[in-house]
MIZA-352161 format. One record per residue (C-alpha): residue number from 1; x, y, z; residue in three letters. Coordinates in nm, 2 decimals, always signed. Each point is the difference from the previous one (the first is absolute). Layout:
BEGIN
+-----+--------+--------+--------+-----+
:   k :      u :      v :      w :   r :
+-----+--------+--------+--------+-----+
: NUM :      X :      Y :      Z : ala :
...
+-----+--------+--------+--------+-----+
END
This chain:
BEGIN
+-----+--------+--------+--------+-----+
:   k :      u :      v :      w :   r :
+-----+--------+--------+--------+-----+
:   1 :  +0.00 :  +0.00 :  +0.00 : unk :
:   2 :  +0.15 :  +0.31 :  -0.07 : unk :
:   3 :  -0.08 :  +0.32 :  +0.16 : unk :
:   4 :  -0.05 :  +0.34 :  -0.08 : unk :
:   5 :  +0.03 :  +0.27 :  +0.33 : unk :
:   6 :  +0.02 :  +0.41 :  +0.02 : unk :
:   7 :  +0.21 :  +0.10 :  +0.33 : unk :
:   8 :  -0.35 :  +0.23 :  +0.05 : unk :
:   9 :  -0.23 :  -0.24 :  -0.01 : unk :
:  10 :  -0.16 :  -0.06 :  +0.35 : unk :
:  11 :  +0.19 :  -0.34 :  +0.09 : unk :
:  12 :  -0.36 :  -0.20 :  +0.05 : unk :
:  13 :  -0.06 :  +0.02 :  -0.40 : unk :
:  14 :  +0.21 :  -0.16 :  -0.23 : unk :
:  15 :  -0.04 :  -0.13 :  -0.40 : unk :
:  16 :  +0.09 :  -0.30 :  -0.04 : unk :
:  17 :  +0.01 :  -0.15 :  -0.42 : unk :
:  18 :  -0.07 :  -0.34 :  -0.02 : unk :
:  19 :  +0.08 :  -0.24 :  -0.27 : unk :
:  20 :  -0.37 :  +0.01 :  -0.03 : unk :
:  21 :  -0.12 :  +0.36 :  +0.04 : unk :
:  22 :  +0.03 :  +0.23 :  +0.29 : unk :
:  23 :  -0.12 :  +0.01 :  +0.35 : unk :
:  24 :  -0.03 :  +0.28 :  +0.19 : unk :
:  25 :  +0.07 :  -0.10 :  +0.38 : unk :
:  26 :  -0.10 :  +0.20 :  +0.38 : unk :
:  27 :  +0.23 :  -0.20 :  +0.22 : unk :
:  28 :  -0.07 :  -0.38 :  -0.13 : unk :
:  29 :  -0.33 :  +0.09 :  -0.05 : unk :
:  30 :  -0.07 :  -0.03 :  -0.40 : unk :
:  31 :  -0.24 :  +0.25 :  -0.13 : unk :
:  32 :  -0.06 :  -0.08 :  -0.35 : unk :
:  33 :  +0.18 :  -0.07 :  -0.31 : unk :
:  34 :  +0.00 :  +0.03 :  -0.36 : unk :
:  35 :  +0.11 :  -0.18 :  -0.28 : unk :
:  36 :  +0.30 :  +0.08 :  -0.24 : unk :
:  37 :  -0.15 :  +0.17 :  -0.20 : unk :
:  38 :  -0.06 :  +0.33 :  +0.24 : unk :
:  39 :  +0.31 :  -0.03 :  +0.15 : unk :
:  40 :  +0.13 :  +0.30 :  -0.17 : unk :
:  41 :  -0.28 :  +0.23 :  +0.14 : unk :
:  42 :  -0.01 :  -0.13 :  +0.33 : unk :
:  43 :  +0.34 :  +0.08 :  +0.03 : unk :
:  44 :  +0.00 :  +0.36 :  -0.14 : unk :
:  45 :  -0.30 :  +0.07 :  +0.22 : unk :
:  46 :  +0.21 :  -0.13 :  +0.30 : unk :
:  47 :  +0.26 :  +0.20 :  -0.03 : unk :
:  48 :  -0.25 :  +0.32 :  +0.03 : unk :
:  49 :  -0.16 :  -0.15 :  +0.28 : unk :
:  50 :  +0.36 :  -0.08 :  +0.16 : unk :
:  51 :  +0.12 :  +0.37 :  -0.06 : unk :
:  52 :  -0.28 :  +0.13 :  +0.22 : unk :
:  53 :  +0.23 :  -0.13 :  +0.30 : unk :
:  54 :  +0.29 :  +0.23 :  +0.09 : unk :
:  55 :  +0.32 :  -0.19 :  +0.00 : unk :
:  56 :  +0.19 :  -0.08 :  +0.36 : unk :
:  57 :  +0.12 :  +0.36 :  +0.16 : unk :
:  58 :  +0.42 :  -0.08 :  +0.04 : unk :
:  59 :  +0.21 :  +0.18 :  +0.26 : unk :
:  60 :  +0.41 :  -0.03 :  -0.04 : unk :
:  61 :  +0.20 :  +0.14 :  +0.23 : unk :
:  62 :  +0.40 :  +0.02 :  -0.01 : unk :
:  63 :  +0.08 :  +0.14 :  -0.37 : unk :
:  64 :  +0.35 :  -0.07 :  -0.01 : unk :
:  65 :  +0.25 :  -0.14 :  -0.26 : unk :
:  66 :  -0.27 :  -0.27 :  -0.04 : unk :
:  67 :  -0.36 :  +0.07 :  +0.14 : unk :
:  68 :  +0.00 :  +0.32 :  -0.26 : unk :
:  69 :  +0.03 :  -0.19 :  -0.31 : unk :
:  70 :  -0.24 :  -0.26 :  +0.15 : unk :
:  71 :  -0.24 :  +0.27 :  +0.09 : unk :
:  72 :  +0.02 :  +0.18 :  -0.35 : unk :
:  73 :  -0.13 :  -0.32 :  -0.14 : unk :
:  74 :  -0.32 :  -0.06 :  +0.18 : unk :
:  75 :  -0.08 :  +0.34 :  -0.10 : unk :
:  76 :  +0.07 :  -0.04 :  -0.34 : unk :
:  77 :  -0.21 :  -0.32 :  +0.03 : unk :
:  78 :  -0.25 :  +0.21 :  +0.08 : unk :
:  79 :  -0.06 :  -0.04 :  +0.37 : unk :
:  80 :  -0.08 :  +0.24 :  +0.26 : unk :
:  81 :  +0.33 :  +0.04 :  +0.19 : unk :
:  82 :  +0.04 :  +0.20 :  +0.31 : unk :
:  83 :  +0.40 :  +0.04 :  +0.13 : unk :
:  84 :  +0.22 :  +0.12 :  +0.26 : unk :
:  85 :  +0.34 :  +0.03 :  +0.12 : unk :
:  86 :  +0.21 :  +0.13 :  +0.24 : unk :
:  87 :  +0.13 :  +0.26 :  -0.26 : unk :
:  88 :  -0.30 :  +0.15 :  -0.17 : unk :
:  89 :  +0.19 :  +0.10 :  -0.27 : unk :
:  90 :  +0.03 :  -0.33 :  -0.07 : unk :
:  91 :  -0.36 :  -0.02 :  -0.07 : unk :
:  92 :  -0.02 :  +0.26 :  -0.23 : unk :
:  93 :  +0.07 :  -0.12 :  -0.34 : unk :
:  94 :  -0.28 :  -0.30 :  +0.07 : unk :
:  95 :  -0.24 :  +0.29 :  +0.07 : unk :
:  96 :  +0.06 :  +0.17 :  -0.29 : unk :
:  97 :  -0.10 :  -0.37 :  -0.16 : unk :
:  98 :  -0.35 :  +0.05 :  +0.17 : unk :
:  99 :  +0.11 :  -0.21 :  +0.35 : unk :
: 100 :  -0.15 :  +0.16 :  +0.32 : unk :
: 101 :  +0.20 :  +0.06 :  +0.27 : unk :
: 102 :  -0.05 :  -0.01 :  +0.38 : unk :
: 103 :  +0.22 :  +0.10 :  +0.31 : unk :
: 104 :  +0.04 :  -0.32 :  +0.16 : unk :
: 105 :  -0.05 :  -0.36 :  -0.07 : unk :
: 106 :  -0.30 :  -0.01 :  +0.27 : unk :
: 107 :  -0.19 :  +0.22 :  -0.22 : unk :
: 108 :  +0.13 :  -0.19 :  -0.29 : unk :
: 109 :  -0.12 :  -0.33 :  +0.10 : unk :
: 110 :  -0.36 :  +0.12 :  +0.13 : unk :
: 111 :  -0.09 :  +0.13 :  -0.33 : unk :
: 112 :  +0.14 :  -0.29 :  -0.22 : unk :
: 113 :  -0.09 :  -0.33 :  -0.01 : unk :
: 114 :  +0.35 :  -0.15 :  -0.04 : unk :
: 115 :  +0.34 :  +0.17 :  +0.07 : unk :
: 116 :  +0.29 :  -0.09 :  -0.09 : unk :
: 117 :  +0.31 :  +0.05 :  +0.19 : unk :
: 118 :  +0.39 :  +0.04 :  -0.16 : unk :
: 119 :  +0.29 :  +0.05 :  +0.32 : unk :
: 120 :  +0.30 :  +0.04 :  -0.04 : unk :
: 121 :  +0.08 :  -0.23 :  +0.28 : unk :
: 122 :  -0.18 :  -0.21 :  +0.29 : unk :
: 123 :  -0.01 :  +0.31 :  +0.24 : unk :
: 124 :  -0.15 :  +0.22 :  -0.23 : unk :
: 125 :  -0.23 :  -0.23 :  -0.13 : unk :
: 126 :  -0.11 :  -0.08 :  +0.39 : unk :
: 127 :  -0.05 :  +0.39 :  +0.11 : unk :
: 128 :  -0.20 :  +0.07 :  -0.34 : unk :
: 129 :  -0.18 :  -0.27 :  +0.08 : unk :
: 130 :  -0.06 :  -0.04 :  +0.36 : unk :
: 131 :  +0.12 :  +0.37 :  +0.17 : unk :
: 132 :  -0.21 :  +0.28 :  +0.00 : unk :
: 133 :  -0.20 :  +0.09 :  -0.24 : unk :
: 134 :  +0.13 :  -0.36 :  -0.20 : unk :
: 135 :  -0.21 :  -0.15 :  -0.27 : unk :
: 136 :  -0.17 :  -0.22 :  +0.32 : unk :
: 137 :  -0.18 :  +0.28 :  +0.16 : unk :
: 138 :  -0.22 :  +0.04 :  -0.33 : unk :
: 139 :  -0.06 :  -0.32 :  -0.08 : unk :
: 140 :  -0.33 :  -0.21 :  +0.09 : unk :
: 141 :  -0.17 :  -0.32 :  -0.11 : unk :
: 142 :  -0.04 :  -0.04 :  -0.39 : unk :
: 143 :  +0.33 :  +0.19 :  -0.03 : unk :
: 144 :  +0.34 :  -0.12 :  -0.07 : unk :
: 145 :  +0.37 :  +0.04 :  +0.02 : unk :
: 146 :  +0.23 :  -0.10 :  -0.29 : unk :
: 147 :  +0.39 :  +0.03 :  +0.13 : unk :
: 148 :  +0.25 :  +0.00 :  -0.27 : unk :
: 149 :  +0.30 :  +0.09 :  +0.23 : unk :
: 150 :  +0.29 :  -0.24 :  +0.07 : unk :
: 151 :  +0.02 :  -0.05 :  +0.38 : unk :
: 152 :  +0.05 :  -0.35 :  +0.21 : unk :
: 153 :  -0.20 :  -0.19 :  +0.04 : unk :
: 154 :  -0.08 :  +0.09 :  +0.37 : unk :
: 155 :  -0.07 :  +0.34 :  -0.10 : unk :
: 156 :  -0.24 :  -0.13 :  -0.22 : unk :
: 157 :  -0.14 :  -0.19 :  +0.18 : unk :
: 158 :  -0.05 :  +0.29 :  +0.29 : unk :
: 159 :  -0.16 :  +0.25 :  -0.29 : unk :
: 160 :  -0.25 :  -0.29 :  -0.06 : unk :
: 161 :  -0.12 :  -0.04 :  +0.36 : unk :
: 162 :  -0.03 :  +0.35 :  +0.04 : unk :
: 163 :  -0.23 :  +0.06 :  -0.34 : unk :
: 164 :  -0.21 :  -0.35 :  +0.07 : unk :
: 165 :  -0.11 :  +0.18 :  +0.35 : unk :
: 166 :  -0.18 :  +0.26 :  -0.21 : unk :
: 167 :  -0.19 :  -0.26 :  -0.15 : unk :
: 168 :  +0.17 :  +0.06 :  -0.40 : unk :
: 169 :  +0.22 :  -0.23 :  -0.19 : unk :
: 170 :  +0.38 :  +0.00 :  -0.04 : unk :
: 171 :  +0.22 :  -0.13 :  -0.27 : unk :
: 172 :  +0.36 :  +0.02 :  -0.01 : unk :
: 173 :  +0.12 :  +0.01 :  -0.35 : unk :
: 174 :  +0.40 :  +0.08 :  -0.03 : unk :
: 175 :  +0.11 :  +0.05 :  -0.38 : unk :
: 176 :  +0.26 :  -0.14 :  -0.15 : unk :
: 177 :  +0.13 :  +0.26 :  -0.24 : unk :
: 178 :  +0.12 :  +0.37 :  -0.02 : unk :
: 179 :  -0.05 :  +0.35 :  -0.15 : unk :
: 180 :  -0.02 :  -0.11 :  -0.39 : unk :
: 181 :  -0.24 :  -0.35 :  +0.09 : unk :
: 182 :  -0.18 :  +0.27 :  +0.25 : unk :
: 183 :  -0.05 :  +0.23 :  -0.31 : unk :
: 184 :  -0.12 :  -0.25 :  -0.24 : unk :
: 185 :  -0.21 :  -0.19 :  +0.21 : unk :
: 186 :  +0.25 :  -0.27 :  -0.02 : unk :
: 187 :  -0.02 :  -0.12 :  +0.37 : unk :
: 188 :  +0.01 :  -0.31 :  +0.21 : unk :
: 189 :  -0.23 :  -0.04 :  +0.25 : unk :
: 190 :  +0.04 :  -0.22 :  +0.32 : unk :
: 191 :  -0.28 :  +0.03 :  +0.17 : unk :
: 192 :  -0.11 :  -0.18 :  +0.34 : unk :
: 193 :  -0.32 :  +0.04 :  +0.27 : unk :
: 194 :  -0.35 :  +0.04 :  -0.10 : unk :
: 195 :  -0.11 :  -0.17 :  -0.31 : unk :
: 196 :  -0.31 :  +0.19 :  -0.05 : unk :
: 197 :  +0.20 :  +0.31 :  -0.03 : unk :
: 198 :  +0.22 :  -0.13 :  -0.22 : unk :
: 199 :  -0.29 :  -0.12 :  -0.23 : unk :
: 200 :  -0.11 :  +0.37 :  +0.00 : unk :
: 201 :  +0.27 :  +0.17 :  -0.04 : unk :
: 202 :  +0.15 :  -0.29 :  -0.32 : unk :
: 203 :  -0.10 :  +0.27 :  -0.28 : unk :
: 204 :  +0.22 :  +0.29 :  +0.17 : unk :
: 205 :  +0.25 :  -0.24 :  +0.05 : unk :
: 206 :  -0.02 :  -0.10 :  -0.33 : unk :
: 207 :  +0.04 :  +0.43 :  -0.10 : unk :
: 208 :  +0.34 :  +0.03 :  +0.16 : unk :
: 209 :  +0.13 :  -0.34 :  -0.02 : unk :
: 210 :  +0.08 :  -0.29 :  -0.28 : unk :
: 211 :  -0.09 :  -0.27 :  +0.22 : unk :
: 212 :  -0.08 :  -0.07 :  +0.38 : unk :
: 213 :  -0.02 :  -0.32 :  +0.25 : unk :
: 214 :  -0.20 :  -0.09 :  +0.29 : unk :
: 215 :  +0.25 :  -0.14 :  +0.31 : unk :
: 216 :  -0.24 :  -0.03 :  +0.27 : unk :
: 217 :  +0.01 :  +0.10 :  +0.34 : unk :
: 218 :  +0.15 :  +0.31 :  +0.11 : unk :
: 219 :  +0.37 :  +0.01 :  -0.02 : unk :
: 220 :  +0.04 :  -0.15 :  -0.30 : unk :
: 221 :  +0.00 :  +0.22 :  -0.21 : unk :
: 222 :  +0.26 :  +0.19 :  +0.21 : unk :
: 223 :  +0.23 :  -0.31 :  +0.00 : unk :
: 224 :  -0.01 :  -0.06 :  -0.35 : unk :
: 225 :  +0.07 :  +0.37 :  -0.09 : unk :
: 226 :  +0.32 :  -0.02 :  +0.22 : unk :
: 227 :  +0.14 :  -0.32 :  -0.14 : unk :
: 228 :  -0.05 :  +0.16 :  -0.37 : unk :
: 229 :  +0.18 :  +0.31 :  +0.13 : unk :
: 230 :  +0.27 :  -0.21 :  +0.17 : unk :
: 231 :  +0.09 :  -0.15 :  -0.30 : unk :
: 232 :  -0.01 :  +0.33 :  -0.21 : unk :
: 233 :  +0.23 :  +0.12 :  +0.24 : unk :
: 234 :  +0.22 :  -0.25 :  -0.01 : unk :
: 235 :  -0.03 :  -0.01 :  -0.37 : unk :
: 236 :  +0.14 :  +0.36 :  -0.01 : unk :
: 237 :  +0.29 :  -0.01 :  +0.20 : unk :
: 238 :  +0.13 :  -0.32 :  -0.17 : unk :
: 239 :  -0.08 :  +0.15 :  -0.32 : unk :
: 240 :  +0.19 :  +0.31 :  +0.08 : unk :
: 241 :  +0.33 :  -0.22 :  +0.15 : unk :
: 242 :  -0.01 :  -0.11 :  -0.37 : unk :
: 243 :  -0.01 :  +0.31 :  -0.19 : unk :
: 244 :  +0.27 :  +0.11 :  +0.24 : unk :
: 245 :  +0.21 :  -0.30 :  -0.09 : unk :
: 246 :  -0.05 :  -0.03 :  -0.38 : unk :
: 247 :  +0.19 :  +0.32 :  -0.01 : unk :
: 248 :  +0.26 :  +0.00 :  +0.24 : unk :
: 249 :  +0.12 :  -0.27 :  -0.24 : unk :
: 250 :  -0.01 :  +0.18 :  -0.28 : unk :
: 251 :  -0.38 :  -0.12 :  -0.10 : unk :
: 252 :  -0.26 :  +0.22 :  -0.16 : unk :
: 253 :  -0.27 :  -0.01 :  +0.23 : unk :
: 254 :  -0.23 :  +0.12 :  -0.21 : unk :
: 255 :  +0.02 :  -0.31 :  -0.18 : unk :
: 256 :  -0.04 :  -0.19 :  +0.34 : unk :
: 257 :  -0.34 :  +0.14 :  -0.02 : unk :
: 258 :  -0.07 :  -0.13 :  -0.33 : unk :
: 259 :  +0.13 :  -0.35 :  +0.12 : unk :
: 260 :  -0.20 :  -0.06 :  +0.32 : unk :
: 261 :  -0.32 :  +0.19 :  -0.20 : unk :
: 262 :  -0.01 :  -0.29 :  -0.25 : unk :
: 263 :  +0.12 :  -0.31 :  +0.21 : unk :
: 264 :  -0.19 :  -0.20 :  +0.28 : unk :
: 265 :  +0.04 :  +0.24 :  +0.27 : unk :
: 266 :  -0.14 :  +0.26 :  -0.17 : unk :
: 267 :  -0.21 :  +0.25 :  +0.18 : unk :
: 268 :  -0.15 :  +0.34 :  -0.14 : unk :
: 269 :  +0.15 :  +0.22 :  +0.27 : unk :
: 270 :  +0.37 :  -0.10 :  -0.16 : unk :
: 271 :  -0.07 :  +0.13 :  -0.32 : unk :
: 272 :  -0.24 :  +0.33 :  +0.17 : unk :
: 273 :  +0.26 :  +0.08 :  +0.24 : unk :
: 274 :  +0.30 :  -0.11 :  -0.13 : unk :
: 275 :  +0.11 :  +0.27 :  -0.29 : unk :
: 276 :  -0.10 :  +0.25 :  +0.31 : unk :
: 277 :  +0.25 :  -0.11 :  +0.20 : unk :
: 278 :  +0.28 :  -0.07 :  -0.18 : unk :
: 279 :  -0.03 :  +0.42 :  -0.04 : unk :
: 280 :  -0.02 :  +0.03 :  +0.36 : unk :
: 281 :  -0.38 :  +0.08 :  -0.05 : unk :
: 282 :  -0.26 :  -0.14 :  +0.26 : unk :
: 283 :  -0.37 :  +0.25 :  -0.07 : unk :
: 284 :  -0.21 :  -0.14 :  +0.24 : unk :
: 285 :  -0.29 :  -0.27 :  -0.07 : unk :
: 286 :  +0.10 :  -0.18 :  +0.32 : unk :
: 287 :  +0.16 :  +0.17 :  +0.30 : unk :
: 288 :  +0.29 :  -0.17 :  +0.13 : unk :
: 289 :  -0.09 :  +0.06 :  +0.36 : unk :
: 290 :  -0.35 :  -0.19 :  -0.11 : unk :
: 291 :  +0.22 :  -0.28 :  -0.13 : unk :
: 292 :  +0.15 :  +0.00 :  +0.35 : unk :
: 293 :  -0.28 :  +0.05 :  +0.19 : unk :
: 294 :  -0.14 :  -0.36 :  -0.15 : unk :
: 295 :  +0.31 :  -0.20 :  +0.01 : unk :
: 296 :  -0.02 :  +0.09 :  +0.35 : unk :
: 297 :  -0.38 :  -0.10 :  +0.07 : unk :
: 298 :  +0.12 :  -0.29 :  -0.20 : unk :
: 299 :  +0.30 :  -0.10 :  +0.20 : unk :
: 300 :  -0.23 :  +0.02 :  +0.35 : unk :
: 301 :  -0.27 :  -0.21 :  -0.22 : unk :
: 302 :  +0.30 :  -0.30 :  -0.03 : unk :
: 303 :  +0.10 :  +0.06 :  +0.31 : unk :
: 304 :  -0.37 :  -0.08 :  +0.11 : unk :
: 305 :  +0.01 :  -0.35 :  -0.10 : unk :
: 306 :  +0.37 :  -0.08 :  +0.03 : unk :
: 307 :  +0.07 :  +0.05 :  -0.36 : unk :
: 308 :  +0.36 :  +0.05 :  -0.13 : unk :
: 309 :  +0.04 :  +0.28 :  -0.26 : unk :
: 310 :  +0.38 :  +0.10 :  +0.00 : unk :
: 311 :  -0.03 :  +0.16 :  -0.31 : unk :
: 312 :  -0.28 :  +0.18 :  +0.04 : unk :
: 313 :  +0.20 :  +0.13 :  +0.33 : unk :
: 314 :  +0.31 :  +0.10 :  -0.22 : unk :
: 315 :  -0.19 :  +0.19 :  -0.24 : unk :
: 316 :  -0.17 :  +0.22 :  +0.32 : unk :
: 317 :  +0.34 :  +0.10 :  +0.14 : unk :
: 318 :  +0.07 :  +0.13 :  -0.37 : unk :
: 319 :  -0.32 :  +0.23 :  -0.03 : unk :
: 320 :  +0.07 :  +0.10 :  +0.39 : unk :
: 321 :  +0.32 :  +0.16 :  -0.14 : unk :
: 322 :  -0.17 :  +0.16 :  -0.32 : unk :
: 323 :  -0.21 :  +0.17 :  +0.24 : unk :
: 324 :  +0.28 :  +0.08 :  +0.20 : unk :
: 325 :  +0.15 :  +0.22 :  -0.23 : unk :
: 326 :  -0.30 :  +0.18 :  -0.09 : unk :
: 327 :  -0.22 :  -0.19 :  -0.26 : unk :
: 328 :  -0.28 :  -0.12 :  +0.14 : unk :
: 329 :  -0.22 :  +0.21 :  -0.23 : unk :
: 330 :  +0.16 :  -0.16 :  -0.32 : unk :
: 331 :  -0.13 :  -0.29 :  -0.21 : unk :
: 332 :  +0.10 :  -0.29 :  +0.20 : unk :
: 333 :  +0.26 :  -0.06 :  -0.25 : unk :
: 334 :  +0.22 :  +0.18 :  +0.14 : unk :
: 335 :  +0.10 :  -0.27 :  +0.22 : unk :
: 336 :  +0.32 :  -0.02 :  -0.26 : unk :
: 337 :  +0.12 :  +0.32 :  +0.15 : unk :
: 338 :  +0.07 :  -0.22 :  +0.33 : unk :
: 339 :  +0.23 :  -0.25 :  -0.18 : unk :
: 340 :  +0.16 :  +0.31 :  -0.15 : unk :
: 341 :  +0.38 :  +0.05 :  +0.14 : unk :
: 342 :  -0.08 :  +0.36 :  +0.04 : unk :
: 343 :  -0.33 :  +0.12 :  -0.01 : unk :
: 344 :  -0.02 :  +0.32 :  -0.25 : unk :
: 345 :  -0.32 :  +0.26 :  -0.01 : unk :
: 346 :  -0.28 :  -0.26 :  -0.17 : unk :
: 347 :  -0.21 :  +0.22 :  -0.28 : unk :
: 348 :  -0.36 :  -0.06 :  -0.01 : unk :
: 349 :  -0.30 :  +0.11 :  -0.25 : unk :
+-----+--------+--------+--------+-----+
END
């Protein structure tokens, strides 16, 4: 059976097309149906009928590096989009894209019927959630909370608690993915906690993302975010140990790039980042203090359940250096300037 759905429709109705005809459904109540033959006109007089309901009222708050671009495309989509974010100004070129804007996330949440949350780490993501005037104090039953952030899983876990006491749903739903997949609506969802909110919130998900999964309980998501970022971070500094080598020997590195691009271990970032740093050049998709942030969450995760990760250790201590000597606020490729000898003035973009 394949279905046809509006994300306006009230979610009681749906259209289903049957091999047969179509049936139009309340619940798992059948109505009526008709035969092939007025399938065509049943469906164009459904999709009036369905644009009589308003679509779902979304809050985001957090419009950084990611949440912007994430933002801009539910209200390209169409959607009614209210923001906020600890610098206005931040808000400001969504505005001018029709979003509405609000001064806190309470007032954000009470007036949308999900929000979506995107922290720059879990202490941010806790306060905007659970301090005063967080996302919490406007929610109520019907309601529900979509958090995007990367935090541990605890955190997670606490933010949930605090937003099932109002009586609304919670989802935690990490991405996997940066600026450019953020722009394109290219990301990876890992999503975790209530299923019903992740049924209704699929078709924005499906807006700013290529594909997404369903992990379970809360915490999951959260787990599997850090593992991915783990290895990307690992990924990185062994990749930049190479670059570092291929020339010191007299290499080309940017050949090394088109090597590793084309062979098994091929990954996209070698051949995105790599011609960027070979120049020394590290604009920003992915802050390297981010990149540290989750190899640390990650390291306290193994730790958790006894888990060995020695190299995901050594490639911490690298980007603890980076942002000792100032580049925490670069792309987190810039985790080659730690392997450097001396470490010269980085450019960036």
């Amino acid at each position: 059976m394949k279905q046809i759905s509006w994300p306006e429709v009230n979610r009681k109705w749906k259209l289903s097309v049957l091999d047969i005809g179509v049936s139009f459904h309340n619940n798992e109540d059948r109505l009526g149906s008709v035969d092939r033959g007025r399938s065509h006109s049943l469906i164009i007089e459904l999709e009036h009928f369905a644009g009589t309901f308003e679509k779902l009222r979304i809050g985001f708050v957090g419009l950084g590096i990611m949440g912007s671009p994430m933002a801009q495309n539910l209200i390209k989509s169409g959607y009614d989009v209210t923001v906020w974010n600890r610098t206005k100004s931040k808000c400001d070129p969504l505005i001018n894209l029709g979003a509405k804007y609000k001064p806190s996330p309470q007032e954000v949440a009470a007036c949308c019927d999900v929000t979506f949350a995107m922290l720059a780490d879990p202490e941010s993501a806790l306060d905007v959630a659970t301090g005063e005037n967080g996302a919490a104090s406007g929610l109520s039953p019907g309601k529900g909370y979509v958090d995007v952030s990367t935090v541990d899983g605890a955190t997670s876990k606490l933010i949930s608690a605090r937003i099932k006491d109002t009586g609304a749903l919670f989802l935690e739903a990490p991405v996997s993915g940066s600026k450019k997949p953020a722009e394109d609506g290219q990301l990876i969802f890992l999503t975790a906690g209530d299923k019903a909110l992740y049924e209704r919130v699929a078709p924005l998900l499906d807006i700013m993302g290529k594909s997404k999964f369903y992990l379970g309980e809360v915490g999951n998501g959260a787990a599997m975010k850090l593992v991915v970022n783990m290895i990307m971070g690992s990924m990185m500094a062994s990749f930049s140990e190479g670059l570092l080598l291929s020339e010191k020997v007299g290499l080309d590195p940017s050949i090394l790039v088109q090597v590793v691009s084309q062979g098994a271990i091929s990954a996209p970032m070698y051949s995105l980042k790599g011609p960027s740093m070979i120049q020394s050049l590290y604009p920003t998709a992915f802050p390297l203090k981010h990149q540290q942030k989750d190899l640390r969450l990650a390291l306290g995760l193994a730790e958790s359940v006894s888990q060995p990760t020695p190299i995901a250790a050594a490639a911490n201590e690298l980007y603890k250096v980076a942002k000792s000597h100032g580049l925490s606020d670069h792309d987190f490729s810039a985790v080659i300037e730690s392997l450097k000898s001396k470490l010269p003035h980085s450019k960036t973009e």
